[in-house]
C-alpha positions in Angstrom: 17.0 -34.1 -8.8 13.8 -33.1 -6.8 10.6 -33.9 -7.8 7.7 -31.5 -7.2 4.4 -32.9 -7.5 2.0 -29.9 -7.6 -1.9 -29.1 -6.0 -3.0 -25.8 -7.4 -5.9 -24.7 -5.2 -9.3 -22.9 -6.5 -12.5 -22.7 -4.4 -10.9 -24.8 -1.6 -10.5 -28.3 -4.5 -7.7 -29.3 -6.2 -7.9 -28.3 -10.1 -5.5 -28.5 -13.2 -5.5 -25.8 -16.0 -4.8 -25.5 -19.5 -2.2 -23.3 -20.7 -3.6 -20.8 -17.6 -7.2 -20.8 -19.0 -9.1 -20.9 -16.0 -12.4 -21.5 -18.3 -10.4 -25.0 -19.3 -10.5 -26.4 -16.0 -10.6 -30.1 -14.2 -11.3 -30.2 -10.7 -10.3 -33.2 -8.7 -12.3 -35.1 -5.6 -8.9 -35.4 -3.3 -9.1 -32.5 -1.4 -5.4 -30.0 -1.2 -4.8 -31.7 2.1 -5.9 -35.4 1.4 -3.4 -34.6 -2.2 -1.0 -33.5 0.4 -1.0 -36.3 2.6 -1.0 -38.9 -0.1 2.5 -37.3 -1.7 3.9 -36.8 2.1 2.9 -41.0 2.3 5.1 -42.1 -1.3 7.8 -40.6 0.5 8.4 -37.3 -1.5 9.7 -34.6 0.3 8.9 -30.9 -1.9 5.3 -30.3 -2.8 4.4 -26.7 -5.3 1.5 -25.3 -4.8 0.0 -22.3 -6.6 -3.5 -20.7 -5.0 -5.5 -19.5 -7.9 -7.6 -17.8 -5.9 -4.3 -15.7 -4.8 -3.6 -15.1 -8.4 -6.7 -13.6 -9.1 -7.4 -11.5 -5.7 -3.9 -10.4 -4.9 -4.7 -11.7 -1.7 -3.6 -14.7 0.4 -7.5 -16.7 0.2 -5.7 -20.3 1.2 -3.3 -19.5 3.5 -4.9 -21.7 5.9 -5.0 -25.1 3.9 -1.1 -24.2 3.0 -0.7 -24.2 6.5 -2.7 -27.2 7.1 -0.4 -29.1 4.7 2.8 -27.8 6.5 2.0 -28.4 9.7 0.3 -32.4 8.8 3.0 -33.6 6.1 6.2 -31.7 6.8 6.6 -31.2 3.3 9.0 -28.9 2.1 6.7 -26.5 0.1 6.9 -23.9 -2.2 3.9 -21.0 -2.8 3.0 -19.2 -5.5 -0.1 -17.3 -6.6 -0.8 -13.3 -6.2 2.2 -12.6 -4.0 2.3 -8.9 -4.4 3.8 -7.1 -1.4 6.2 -7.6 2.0 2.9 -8.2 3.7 1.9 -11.7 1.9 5.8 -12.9 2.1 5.6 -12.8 5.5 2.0 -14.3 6.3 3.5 -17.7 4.3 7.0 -17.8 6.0 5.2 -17.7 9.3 3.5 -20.9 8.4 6.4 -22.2 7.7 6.8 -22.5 3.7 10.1 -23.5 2.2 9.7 -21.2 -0.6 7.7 -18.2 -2.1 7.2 -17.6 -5.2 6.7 -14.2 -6.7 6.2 -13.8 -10.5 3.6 -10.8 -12.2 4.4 -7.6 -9.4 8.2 -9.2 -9.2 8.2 -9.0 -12.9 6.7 -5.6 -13.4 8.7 -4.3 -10.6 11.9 -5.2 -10.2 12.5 -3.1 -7.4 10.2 -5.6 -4.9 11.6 -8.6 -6.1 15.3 -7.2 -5.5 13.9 -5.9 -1.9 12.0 -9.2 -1.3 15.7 -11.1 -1.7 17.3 -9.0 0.5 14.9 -9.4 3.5 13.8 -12.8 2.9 17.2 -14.3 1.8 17.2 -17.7 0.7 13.2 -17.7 0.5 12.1 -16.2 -2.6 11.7 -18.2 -6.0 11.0 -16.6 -9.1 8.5 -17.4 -12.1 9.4 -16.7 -15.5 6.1 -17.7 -17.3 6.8 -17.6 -21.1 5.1 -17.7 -24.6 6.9 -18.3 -27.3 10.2 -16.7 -25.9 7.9 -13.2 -24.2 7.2 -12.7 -20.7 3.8 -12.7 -19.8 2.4 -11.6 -16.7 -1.3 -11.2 -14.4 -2.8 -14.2 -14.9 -0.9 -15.2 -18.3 -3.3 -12.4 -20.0 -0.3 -9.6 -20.1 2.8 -9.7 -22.7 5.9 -7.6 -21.3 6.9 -7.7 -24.8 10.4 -8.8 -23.1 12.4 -11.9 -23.7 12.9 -14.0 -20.6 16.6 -14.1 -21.4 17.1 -10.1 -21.6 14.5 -10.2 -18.1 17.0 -12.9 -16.3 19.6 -11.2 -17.5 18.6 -7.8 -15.4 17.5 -9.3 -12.3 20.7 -12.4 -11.8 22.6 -11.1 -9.0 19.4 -10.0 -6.9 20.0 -13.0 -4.5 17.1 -15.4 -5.9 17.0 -18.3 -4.9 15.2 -20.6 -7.3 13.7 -20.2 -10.4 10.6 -21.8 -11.9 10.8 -21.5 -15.7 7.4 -22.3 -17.3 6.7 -22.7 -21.3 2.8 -21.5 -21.3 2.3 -23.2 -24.3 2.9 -26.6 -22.8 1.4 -26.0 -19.7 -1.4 -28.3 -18.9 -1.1 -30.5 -22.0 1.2 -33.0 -21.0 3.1 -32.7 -24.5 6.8 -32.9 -22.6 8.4 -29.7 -21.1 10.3 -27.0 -23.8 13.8 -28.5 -22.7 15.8 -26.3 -25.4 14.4 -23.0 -24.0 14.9 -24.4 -20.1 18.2 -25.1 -21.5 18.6 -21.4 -22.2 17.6 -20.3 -19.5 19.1 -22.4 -16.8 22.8 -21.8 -19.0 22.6 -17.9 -17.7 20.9 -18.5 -14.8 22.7 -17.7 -11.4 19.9 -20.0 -9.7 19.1 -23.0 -9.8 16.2 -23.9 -12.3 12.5 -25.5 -11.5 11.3 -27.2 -15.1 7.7 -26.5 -15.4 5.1 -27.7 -17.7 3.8 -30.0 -20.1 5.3 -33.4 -18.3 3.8 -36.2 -19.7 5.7 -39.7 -18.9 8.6 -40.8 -16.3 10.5 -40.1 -19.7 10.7 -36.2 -19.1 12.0 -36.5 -15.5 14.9 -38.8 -17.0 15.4 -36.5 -19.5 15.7 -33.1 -17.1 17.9 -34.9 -14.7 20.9 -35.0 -17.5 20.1 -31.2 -18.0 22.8 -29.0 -16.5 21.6 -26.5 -13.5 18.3 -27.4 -13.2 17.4 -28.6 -9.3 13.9 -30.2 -10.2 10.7 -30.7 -12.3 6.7 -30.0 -11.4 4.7 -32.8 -12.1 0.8 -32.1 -12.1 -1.6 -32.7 -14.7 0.4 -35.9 -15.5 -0.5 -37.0 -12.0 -4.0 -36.4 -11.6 -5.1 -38.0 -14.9 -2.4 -41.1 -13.8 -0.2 -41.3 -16.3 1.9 -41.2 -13.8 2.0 -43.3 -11.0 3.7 -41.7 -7.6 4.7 -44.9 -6.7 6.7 -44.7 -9.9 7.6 -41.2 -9.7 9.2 -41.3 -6.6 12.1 -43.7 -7.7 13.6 -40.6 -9.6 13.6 -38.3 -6.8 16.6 -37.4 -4.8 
């Protein structure tokens, strides 16, 4: 199972939110690259990074330090953050991400996400961000008033490649993942499945690897407070 340790990037720092709430916020004296470089050194190979600045412009503001990290660690990493059109795919593949994610304009139009697969096969992740079993969307502020089942359901044979299932109310709090709806979800799925949120101990990751279809878990907050040790973590990856 991989192990994603995860930088999400506002005003050029490293921060952590809780449950999205970008007025609950801890910023963090590594730098995104410095972060970078330390993970690359333990010997991990994915990295996910989300650019909050992306999520709330609709533009690509760190494309530069994503490429920065790329091109220094060799990291296989995955990019998520206000990736709304062809455009923004492109500028992040050109520096040579392993993944993009798309999530809010995917969501809302299902049309882009199923075009985005088709040109950029084998690139695209998706994000299902969820609240007590509803969709929300733009910045975790908009409810679809749609189940994330019934949504997966819709878009399973559009050629995604990875999906990043995220329980908003854990996110940030380090109270373990929602493993019995990321069960649910990674049962129907057609992807494989990317636990997010709410890790807390090396317990979790034990947990998720016996979990059926699911490729990895996202370890942030967990990290950056140390409850977690990289030098620990990176015994469960593989």
């Amino acid at each position: 199972m991989k192990i994603f340790p995860a930088i999400d990037i506002k005003d050029k720092k490293c921060v952590r939110l809780v449950k999205g709430n970008f007025d609950n916020k801890t910023e963090y004296k590594n730098s995104p690259v410095d972060q970078a470089n330390s993970i690359k050194d333990h010997g991990f190979k994915n990295l996910h990074i989300v650019d909050l600045d992306g999520a709330l412009t609709g533009e690509t503001v760190n494309v530069d330090i994503v490429q920065e990290i790329v091109k220094k660690t060799n990291l296989k990493v995955e990019i998520g953050g206000g990736i709304r059109n062809f455009d923004n795919i492109q500028k992040y593949i050109d520096v040579g991400v392993d993944k993009v994610i798309l999530g809010s304009a995917a969501i809302k139009d299902k049309k882009f996400l199923k075009e985005a697969c088709e040109q950029f096969s084998g690139k695209i992740a998706l994000s299902l961000d969820a609240k007590d079993g509803k969709l929300l969307v733009s910045g975790w502020k908009e409810s679809l008033n749609k189940s994330t089942l019934d949504f997966l359901k819709d878009v399973n044979d559009y050629g995604v490649s990875r999906l990043i299932f995220t329980d908003i109310n854990r996110d940030g709090t380090k109270e373990s993942p929602n493993f019995d709806e990321t069960s649910k979800v990674a049962s129907i799925s057609n992807c494989p499945v990317i636990i997010s949120g709410g890790v807390s101990s090396i317990n979790d990751v034990i947990n998720a690897r016996n979990m059926e279809n699911i490729e990895g878990i996202i370890v942030g907050k967990a990290i950056y407070d140390g409850d977690i040790k990289l030098e620990d973590l990176i015994k469960e990856d593989a």
